[in-house]
C-alpha positions as CSV (number, residue, x, y, z in Angstrom):
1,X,-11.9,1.5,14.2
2,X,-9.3,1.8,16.7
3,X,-9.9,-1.3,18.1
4,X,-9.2,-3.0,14.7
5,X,-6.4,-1.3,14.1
6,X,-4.8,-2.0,17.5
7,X,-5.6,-5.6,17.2
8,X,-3.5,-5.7,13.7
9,X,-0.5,-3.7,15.2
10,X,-0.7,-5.9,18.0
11,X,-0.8,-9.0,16.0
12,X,1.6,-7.9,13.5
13,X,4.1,-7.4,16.7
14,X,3.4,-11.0,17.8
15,X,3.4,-12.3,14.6
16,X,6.7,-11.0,13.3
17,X,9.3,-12.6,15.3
18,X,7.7,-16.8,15.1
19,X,7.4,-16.3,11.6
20,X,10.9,-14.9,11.5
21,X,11.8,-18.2,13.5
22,X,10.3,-20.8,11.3
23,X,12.1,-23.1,9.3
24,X,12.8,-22.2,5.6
25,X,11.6,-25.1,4.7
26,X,7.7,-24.0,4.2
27,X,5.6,-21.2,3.7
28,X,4.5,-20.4,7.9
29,X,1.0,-20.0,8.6
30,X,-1.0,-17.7,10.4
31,X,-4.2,-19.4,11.8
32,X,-7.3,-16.9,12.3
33,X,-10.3,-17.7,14.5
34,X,-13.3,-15.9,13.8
35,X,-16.5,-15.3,15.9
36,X,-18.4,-14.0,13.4
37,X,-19.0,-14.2,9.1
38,X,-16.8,-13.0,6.6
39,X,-18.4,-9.9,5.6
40,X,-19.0,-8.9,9.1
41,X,-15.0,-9.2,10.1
42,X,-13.8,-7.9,6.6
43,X,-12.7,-4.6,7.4
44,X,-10.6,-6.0,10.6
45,X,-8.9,-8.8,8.7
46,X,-7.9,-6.0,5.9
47,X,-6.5,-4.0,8.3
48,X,-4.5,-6.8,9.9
49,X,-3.5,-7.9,6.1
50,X,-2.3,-4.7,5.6
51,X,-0.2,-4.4,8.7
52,X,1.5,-7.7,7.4
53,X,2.1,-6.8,4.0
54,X,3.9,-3.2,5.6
55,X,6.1,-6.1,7.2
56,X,6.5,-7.6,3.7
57,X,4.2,-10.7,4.7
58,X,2.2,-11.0,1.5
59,X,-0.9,-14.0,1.6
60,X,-0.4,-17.0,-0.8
61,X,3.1,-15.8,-1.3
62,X,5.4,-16.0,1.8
63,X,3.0,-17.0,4.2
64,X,-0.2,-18.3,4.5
65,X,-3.2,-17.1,6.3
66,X,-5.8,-19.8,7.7
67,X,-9.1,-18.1,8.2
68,X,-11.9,-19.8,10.7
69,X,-15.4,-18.5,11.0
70,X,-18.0,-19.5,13.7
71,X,-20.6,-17.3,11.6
72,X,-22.1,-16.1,15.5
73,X,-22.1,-20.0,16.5
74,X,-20.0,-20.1,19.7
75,X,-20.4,-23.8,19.9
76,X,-18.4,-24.0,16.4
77,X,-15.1,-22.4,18.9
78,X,-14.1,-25.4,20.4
79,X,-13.5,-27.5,17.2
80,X,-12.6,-25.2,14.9
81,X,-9.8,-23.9,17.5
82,X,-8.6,-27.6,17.4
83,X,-8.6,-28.0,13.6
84,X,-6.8,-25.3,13.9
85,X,-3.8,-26.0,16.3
86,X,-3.5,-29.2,14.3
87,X,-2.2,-27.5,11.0
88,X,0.4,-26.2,13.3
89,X,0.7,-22.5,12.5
90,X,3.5,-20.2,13.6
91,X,1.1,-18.1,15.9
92,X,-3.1,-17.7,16.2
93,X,-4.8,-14.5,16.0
94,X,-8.3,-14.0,18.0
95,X,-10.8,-11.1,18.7
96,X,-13.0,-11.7,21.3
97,X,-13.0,-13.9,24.6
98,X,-14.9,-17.3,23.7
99,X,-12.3,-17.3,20.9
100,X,-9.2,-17.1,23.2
101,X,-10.9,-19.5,25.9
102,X,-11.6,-21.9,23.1
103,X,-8.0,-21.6,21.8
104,X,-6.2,-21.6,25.0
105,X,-7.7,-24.9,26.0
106,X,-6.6,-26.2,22.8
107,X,-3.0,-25.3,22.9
108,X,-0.4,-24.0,25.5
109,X,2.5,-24.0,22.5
110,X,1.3,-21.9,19.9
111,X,1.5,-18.1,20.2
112,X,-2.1,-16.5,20.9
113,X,-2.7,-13.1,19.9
114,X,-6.1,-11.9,21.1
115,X,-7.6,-8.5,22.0
C-alpha cells in the first residue's frame, strides 16, 4: 500500500505542473502504461485518481486519462508505449521497469513518471 500511494503522490507532483503548462485549447491527457490487467492494478490507479482529483483533475472532465494494459505480456510494452507517445500526452505514468525501458526508448520529450 505504500508503494501505491507513493507512486500517486509522486505522479501527482510530476503531473501537476505540464498539465498546468498545456495549452487551453484541449482537455491534456495523462497516458498510463500498465504491466498488468485491470482488476489486478485497480486499487493503484484509484489511488492515483484520487490524488488528482485532490488537485482538482477530475477524468472525462478537465483532463483525460489514457489507460494501457499489457495483461502480464511484456512483449505488448514496446508497442503499446509507442501508441502511446503518439497521442501526445502532457506526461506518462509507469510502475515497474520493462514499462519505463519500453517508454524511454520511445520518447525523450514526454515527462515519465515511474516508480
Amino acid at each position: 500500500m505504500k508503494r501505491r500511494r507513493f507512486l500517486a503522490a509522486l505522479g501527482v507532483a510530476a503531473i501537476d505542473a505540464p498539465i498546468a503548462a498545456q495549452q487551453s485549447t484541449g482537455i491534456p491527457r495523462i497516458g498510463v502504461l500498465m504491466g498488468s490487467s485491470p482488476s489486478v492494478e485497480a486499487e493503484g490507479l484509484a489511488a492515483f485518481r484520487g490524488a488528482l482529483e485532490k488537485l482538482g483533475y477530475i477524468d472525462g472532465q478537465n483532463i483525460l486519462i489514457e489507460l494501457r494494459y499489457a495483461m502480464g505480456q511484456p512483449d505488448r510494452l514496446e508497442s503499446m508505449a509507442h501508441k502511446l507517445v503518439a497521442m501526445a500526452p502532457a506526461v506518462i505514468v509507469c510502475v515497474g521497469r520493462q514499462e519505463t525501458a519500453a517508454l524511454q526508448a520511445a520518447t525523450r520529450t514526454i515527462p515519465i513518471v515511474f516508480r
